[in-house]
N, C-alpha and C positions, 0 to 999 in steps of 0.2 A: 597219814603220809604227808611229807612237808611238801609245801609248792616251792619249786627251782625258781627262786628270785634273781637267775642271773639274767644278761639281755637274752641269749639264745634260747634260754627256758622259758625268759616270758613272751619271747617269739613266738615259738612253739606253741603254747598256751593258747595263743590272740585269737579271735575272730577269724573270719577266713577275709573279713572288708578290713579290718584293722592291719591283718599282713599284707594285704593287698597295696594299702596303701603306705606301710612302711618300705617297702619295696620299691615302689614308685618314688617316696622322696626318697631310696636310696637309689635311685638310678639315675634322678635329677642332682642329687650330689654329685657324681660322677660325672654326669658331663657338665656341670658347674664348672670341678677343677681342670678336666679339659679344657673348658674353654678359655680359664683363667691363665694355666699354662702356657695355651698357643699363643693368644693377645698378649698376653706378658711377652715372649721370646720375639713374637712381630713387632711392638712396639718398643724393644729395649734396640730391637735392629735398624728399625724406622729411623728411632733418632739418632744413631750411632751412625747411619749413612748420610743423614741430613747434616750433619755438623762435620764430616769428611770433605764433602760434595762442597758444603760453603767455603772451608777453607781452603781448597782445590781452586773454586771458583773466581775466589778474591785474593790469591794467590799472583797474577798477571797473568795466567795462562792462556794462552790463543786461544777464544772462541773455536775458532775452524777447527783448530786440532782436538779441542776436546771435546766438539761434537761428531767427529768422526771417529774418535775413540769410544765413544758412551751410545752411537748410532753401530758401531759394527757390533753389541755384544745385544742388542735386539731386546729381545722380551725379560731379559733380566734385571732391566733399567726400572727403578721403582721413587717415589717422593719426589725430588727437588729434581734427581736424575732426569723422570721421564716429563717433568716442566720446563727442563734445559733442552730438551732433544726434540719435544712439540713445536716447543716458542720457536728454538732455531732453525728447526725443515720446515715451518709456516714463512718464517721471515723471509727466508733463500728461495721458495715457491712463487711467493706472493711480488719479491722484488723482480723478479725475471717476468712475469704477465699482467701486470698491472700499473703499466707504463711509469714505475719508482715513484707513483703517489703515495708521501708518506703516511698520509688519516688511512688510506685503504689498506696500505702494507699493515699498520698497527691494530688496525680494526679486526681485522682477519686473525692475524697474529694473539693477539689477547683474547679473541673467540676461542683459539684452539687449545689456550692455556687453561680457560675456563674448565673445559671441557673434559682435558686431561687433570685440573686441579682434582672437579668434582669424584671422577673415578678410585684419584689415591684417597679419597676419605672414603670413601666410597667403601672400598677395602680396611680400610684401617678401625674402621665401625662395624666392619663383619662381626656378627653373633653378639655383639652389644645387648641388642635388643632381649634374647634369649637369656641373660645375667638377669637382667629385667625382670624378666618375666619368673624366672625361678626366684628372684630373690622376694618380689610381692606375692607369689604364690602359695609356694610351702609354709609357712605359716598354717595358713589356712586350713591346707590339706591335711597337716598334722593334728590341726585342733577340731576338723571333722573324725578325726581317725580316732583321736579322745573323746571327744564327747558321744560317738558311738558305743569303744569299748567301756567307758564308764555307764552307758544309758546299760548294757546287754548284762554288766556286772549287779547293776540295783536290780533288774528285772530277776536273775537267777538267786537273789539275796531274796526278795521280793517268796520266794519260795519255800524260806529256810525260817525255823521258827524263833532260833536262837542262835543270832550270825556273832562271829566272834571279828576281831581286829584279823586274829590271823588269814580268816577267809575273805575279808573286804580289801586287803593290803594289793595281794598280788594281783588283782582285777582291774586296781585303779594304777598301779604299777603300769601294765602292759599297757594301759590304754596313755598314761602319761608321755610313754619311749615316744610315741606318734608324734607329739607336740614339740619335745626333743631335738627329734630326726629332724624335723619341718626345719627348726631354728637351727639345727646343723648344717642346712644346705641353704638358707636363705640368709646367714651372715655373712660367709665369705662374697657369696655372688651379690649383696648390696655392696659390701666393701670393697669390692675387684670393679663393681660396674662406677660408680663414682670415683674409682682413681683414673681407671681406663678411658675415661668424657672426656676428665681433666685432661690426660694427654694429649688425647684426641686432640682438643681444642690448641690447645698448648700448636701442636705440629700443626695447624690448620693457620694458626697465626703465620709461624715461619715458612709454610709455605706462600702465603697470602702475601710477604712483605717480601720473598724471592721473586714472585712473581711480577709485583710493583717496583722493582730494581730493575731487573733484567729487563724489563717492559721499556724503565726509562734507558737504558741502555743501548736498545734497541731503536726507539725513537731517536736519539743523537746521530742514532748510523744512519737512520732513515735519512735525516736529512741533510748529514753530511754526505753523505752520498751523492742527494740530491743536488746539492752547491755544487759537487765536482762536475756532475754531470751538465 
């Protein structure tokens, strides 16, 4: 009788640790390209708001008005947004009880930008790590899963007194799909996790140099302000 050389035959065939562990890196695939998916559609939006926001922003648009527009829509203010709406209800807080000293106005102010910076990367690095770790890992797991089903396939040969190609083929077959699977799900998630840093970084810039704008933007008011008063 011929052995079913296809994947699901030599599935069927494997080990019960060899299935075991094709399993496994097929279920780290999976959420591989999930994660790939979400980060990709969060990050293609990230900078799709970010470069609205900017042009919005330097636009001449009245502050006041358009933190009272980007403040009444609440928790759906995200990037550049919710470092305009920090900076601005710190500055408006800080200038009304802090007798319109401007080091203390900005000090405060640039604390809270910090703050709210940290969190949008924060977010934007969600499940990064998990890319990470599937992409250094399956390898591995795949070439434990081969070198088991190859170790179980010599041992049962090991038994046989005249082994032919046909009977060593499908052994080392099933035990090779393991090593496979591994490099199926650990190329995309190296390739997704290295573009997605990049971006990362990329927005961490632009928010980093909005921040250091608005900042000085803010310090001019501080202290024209201060002059009128």
């Amino acid at each position: 009788m011929e052995a079913d050389i296809s994947f699901i035959g030599l599935f069927l065939q494997a080990s019960l640790l060899v299935k075991f562990v094709m399993l496994t890196l097929l279920g780290l695939s999976i959420a591989s390209w999930a994660v790939i998916i979400q980060r990709r559609n969060l990050l293609i939006s990230a900078k799709s708001k970010s470069i609205a926001f900017e042009d919005k922003f330097w636009s001449g648009v009245d502050l006041n008005r358009l933190y009272q527009e980007l403040n009444a829509r609440g928790e759906s203010n995200s990037g550049l947004e919710s470092l305009f709406v920090t900076g601005f209800k710190e500055y408006s807080r800080l200038t009304k009880i802090s007798g319109r000293d401007p080091s203390s106005v900005m000090d405060g102010t640039y604390r809270a930008m910090r703050v709210t910076l940290s969190r949008e990367l924060e977010a934007l690095e969600n499940h990064l790590p998990l890319l990470a770790t599937i992409g250094s890992t399956s390898p591995y797991i795949g070439l434990f899963g081969t070198v088991w089903g190859i170790m179980n396939s010599f041992i049962a040969l090991g038994a046989v007194e005249n082994a032919t190609l046909a009977m060593v083929a499908p052994g080392i077959a099933e035990a090779l799909i393991a090593t496979a699977m591994g490099l199926f799900a650990a190329i995309p998630a190296v390739i997704a996790y290295n573009r997605f840093s990049t971006q990362v970084e990329k927005l961490e810039m632009s928010y980093a140099n909005f921040m250091e704008e608005f900042s000085s933007i803010l310090h001019r008011q501080a202290y024209s302000d201060k002059d009128r008063g």
